[in-house]
N, C-alpha and C positions, 0 to 999 in steps of 0.2 A: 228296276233297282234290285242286284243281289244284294242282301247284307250279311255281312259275319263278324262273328263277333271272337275276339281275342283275347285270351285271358295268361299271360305268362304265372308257371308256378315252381316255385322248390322248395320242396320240402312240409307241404300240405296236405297230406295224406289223412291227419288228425279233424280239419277243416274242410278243405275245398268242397265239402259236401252240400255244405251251406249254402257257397255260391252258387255250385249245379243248378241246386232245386229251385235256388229263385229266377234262374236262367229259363229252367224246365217249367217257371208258372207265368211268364212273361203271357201277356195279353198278346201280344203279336209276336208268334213264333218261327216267323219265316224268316228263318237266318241261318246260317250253318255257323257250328262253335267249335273255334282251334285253340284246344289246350295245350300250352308249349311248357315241356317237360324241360327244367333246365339244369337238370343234371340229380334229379333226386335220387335216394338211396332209401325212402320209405314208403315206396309204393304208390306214390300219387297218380303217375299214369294207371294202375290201376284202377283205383279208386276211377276215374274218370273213366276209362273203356264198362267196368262195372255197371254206373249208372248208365249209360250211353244202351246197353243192351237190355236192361231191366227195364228201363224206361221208355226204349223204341224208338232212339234219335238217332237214325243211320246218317245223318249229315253231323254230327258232332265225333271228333277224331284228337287224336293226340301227334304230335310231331316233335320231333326230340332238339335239343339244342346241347352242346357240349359248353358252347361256351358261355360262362356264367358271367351271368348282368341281366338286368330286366331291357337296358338297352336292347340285346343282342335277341335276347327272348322275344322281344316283341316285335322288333324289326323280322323275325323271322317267321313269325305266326302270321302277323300282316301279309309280307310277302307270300307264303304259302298262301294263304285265303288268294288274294288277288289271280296267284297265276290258276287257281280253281274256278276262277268265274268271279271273283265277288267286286261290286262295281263301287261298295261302301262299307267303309268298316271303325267298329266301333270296339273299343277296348275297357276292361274292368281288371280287378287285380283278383287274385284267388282268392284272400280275403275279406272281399266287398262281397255285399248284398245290393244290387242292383233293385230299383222300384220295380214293381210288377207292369207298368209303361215305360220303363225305360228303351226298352229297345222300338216300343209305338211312338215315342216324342223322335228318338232322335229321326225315326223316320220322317217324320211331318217337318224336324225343320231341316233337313235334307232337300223336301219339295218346295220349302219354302224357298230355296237357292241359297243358305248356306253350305261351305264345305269343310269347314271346320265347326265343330262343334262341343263346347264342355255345357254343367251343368251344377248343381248345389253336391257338394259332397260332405253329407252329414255322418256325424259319429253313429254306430252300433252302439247296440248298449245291450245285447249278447254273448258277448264274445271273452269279456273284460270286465268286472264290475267298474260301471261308470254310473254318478250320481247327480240327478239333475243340476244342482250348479256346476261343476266339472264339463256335462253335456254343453249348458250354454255358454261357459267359456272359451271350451274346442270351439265354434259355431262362432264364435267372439272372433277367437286368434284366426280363422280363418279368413275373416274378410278382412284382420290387419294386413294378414301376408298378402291378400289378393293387394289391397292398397301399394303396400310393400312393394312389389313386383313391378306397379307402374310407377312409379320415384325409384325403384335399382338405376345407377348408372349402366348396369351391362344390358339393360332393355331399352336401350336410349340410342336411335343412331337416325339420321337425318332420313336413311334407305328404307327407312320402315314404312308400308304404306298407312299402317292403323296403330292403335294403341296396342299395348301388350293386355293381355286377357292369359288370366292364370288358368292353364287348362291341365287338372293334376290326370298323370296317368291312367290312374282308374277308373275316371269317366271323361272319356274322351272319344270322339267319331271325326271321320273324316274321309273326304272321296279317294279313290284308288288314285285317281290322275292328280290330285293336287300330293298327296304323299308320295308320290314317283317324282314327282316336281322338286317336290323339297327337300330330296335326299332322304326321308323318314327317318328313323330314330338313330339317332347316333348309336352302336355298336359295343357301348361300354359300361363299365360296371357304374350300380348305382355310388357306391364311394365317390368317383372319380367325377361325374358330371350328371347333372339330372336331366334325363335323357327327354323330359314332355319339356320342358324349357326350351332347350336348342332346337325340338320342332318347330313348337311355336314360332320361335322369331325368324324361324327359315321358311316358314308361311309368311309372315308379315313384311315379307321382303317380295312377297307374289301376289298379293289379293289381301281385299280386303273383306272379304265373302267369308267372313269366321264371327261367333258370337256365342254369350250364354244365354241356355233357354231353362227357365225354373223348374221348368218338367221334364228335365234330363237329368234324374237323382240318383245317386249312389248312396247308398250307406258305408261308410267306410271301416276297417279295423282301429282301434284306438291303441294296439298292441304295442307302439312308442310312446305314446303318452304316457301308459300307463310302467312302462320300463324308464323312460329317463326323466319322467317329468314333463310337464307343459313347455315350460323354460327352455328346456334346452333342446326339444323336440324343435321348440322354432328354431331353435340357432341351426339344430341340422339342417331344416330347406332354407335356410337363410343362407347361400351360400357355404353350408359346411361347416356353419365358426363352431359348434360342437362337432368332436369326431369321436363318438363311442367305438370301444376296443371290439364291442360286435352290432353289425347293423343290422343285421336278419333278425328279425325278434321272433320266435318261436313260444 
């Protein structure tokens, strides 16, 4: 098994540091890291070739994208890793803090013969002052939306071979063959369609070989929560019924 791990970024030059080093303390660090540049203007690919040389990670590389979307970004780092050898690949977001096993679980359930794979994505509580109620909220609203997800009419279709299983972008793995299979990430911006959704149900139309494993953790940014509210944070992945005038939170 190669793994590599995928992380799409814009505009992270202030952060993505963060993510680096928990990449860089990963217990099992056999994996090569494609940071997909998707069009920044504040040095983030540096920021990442910087650590990458100070550090001594000559398999971790930056690959550019012009066209903006995390879709596009990450369909595109995917792809780059694969046509380099990589036979599994696992994706975060630049402003996630991945567990220090994170990349050892999702190995093991790999062997275990799943090929899809999510995991618990809990809030940071560095990044953004969050306070322990607020914390067990988020952690709350989370598994209403995973609920959520399987009662949507649009994850409902008789072709499915499995239930829908909320696999949010930035903790997510999956084999090269079954993501070749299913077309991989739709190609478009996050406004437009949420691009780990239409994965999903385009795996669940192939296998039923996908699952969550509780020691597959991310820590995630709370940087919308803490801009629009809890409220209306859900309505954004709730299909879009909020549409803030900006959706990049910086």
């Amino acid at each position: 098994m190669r793994l590599a791990v995928v992380v799409p970024a814009w505009q992270e030059a202030a952060g993505i540091g963060a993510t680096l080093a928990a990449l860089r303390d990963q217990q099992d660090a056999d994996f090569d890291l494609v940071v997909v540049d998707n069009g920044s203007t504040d040095g983030t690919a540096d920021v990442v070739r910087e650590a990458a040389r100070a550090w001594g990670r000559p398999r971790w590389r930056v690959v550019e994208e012009p066209l903006k979307g995390t879709g596009a970004a990450a369909d595109t780092g995917i792809r780059e890793a694969v046509a380099a050898g990589a036979t599994h690949v696992a994706r975060t977001d630049a402003d996630c803090l991945p567990a220090p096993y994170w990349t050892a679980a999702v190995r093991r359930a790999f062997d275990d013969g799943l090929e899809l794979v999510t995991g618990p994505m809990l809030p940071r509580s560095d990044d953004v002052p969050v306070g322990p109620l607020r914390r067990g909220a988020l952690r709350a609203a989370v598994s209403v939306a995973a609920r959520f997800g399987q009662l949507r009419p649009g994850n409902q279709d008789p072709e499915y071979l499995g239930p829908y299983l909320m696999c949010p972008g930035c903790n997510l793995a999956i084999t090269a063959d079954l993501y070749e299979r299913a077309g991989g990430f739709p190609r478009t911006a996050i406004e437009d369609l949420h691009e780990d959704r239409a994965l999903v149900n385009a795996v669940r139309r192939l296998t039923t070989h996908y699952g969550y494993r509780r020691d597959v953790v991310v820590h995630a940014s709370v940087r919308r929560v803490h801009a629009w509210g809890l409220r209306r944070t859900l309505e954004w992945y709730a299909d879009h019924r909020y549409r803030p005038p900006v959706v990049d939170i910086r």
